[in-house]
C-alpha positions in Angstrom: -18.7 -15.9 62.4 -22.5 -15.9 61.4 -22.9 -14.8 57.7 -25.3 -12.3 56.5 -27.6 -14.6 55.3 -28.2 -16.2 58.5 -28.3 -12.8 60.3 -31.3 -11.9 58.6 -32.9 -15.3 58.7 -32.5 -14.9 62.4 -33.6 -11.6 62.6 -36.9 -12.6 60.0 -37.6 -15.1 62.7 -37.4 -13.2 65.9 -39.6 -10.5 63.6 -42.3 -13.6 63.2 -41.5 -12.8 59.7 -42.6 -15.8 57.4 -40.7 -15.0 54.8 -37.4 -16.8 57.1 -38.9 -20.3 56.5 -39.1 -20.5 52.6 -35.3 -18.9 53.4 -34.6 -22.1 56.0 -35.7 -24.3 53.6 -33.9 -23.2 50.3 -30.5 -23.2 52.8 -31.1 -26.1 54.9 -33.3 -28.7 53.8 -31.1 -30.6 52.2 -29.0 -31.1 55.1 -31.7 -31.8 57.0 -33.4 -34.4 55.5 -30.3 -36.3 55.0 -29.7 -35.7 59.3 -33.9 -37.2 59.4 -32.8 -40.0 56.4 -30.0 -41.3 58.7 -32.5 -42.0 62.0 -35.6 -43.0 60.0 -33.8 -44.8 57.2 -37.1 -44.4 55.5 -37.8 -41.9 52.9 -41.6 -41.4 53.9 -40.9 -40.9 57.4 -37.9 -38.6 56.8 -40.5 -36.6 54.5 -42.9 -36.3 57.5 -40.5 -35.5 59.7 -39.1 -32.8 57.7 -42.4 -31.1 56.9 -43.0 -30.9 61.0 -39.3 -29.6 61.4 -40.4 -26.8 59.8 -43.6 -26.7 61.6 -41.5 -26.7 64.6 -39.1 -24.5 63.9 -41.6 -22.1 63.0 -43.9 -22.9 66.1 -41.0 -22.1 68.6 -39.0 -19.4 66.1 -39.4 -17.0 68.4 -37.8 -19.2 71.7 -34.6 -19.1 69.0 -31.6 -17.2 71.6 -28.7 -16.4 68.7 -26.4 -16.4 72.1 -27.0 -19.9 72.9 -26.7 -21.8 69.6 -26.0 -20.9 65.8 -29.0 -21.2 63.9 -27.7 -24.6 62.1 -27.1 -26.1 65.8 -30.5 -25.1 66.8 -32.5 -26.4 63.8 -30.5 -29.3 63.1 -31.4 -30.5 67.0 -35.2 -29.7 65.8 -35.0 -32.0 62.9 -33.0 -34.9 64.7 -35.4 -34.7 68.1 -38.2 -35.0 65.3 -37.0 -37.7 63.4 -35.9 -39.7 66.6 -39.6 -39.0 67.4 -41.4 -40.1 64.3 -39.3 -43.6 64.3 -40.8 -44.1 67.8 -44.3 -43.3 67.1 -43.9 -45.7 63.6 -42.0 -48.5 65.6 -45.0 -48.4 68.5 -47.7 -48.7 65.7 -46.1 -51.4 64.3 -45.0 -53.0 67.0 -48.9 -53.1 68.1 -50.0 -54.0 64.9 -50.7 -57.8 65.4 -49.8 -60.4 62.4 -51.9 -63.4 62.6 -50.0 -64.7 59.3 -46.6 -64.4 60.9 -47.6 -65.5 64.4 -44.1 -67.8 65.9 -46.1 -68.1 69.2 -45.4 -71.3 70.7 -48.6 -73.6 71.3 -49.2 -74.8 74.6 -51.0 -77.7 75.0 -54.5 -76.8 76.7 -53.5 -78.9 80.0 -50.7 -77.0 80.7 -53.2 -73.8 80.9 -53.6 -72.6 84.4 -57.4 -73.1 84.3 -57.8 -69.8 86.6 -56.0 -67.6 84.2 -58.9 -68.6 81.4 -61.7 -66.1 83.5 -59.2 -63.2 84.1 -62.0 -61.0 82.4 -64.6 -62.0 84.7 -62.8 -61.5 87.1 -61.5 -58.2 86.7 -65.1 -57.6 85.7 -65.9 -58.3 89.2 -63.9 -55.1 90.4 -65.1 -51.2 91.2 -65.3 -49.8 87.3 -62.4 -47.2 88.2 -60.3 -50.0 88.3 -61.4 -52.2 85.3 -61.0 -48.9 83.3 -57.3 -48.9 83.7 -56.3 -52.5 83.9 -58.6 -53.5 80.4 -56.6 -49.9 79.4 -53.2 -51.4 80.0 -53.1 -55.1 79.7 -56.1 -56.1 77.6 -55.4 -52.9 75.0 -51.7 -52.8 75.5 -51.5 -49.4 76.5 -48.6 -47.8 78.5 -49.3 -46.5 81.8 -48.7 -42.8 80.1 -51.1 -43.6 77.2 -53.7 -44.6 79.4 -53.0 -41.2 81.6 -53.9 -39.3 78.1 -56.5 -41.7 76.6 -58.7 -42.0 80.2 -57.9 -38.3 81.3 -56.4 -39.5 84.4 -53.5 -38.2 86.3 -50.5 -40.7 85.4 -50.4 -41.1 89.6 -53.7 -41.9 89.7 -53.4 -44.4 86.8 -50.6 -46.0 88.7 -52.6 -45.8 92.1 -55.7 -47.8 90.6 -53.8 -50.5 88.8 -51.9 -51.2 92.3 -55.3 -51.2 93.9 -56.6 -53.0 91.2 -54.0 -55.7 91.5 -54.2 -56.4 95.1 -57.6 -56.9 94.4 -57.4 -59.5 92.1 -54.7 -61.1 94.3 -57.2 -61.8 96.9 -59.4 -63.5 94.7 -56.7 -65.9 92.9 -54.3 -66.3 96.0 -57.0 -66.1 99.4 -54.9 -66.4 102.2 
């Protein structure tokens, strides 16, 4: 049974009628947040990933199909898809953060270095540019083979095609057989 008031919410959206997301929020954002407080479990994020639920939901209002979902359902799986979201972007950019004060690295002593790791910059230095792009890109930045698709403008396959070249290339020069 769909009430009134979410009748013409639904019909304000379908409309592009703004007026249905001050509506949204008065009914639902309560509810919401507390959904977004329960993945983040941090109040800033859960305010940021409120305010782009309702980006969202107003972005794709007019996608909204009554027959598939209640309005609730369809919102609800906005806000939860954005907070899971948000808590994946914040755990990568601290994960990536480095701290030098914390560091619990075990120290190697230097003569157990493998003295041809030491010049794996010249080396890779040494290789056709299109291929120092991506590996510097992904194992001297730290960037995943999808962020280096989007950060060099390069199809993901090709990514993947010049770090396997790239590779085999360095192979030869630390294993020449």
């Amino acid at each position: 049974m769909v009430s009134k008031l979410e009748q013409h919410i639904v019909s304000l959206l379908q409309e592009g009628d703004r007026r249905a997301i001050p509506l949204i929020y008065e009914n639902y954002s309560n509810t919401l947040y507390g959904v977004i407080l329960k993945v983040t479990i941090n109040e800033a994020l859960a305010e940021d990933a409120l305010q782009e639920t309702f980006i969202k939901i107003w972005r794709y209002s007019k996608k909204y199909d009554p027959s598939k979902a209640k309005l609730f359902t369809w919102i609800y799986r906005i806000a939860r898809n954005t907070a899971i979201d948000k808590l994946r972007s914040h755990n990568l950019k601290f994960e990536k953060e480095v701290q030098i004060s914390d560091s619990n690295v075990y120290k190697l002593p230097t003569m157990s270095l493998n003295q041809d790791a030491i010049d794996l910059k010249k080396h890779v230095a040494t290789l056709d540019s299109k291929y120092q792009i991506v590996l510097k890109a992904l194992f001297f930045e730290g960037m995943t083979q999808q962020e280096a698709s989007d950060e060099l403008d390069i199809p993901l396959g090709t990514v993947k095609s010049r770090l396997k070249i790239g590779l085999r290339e360095l192979k030869k020069i630390y294993d020449p057989q």
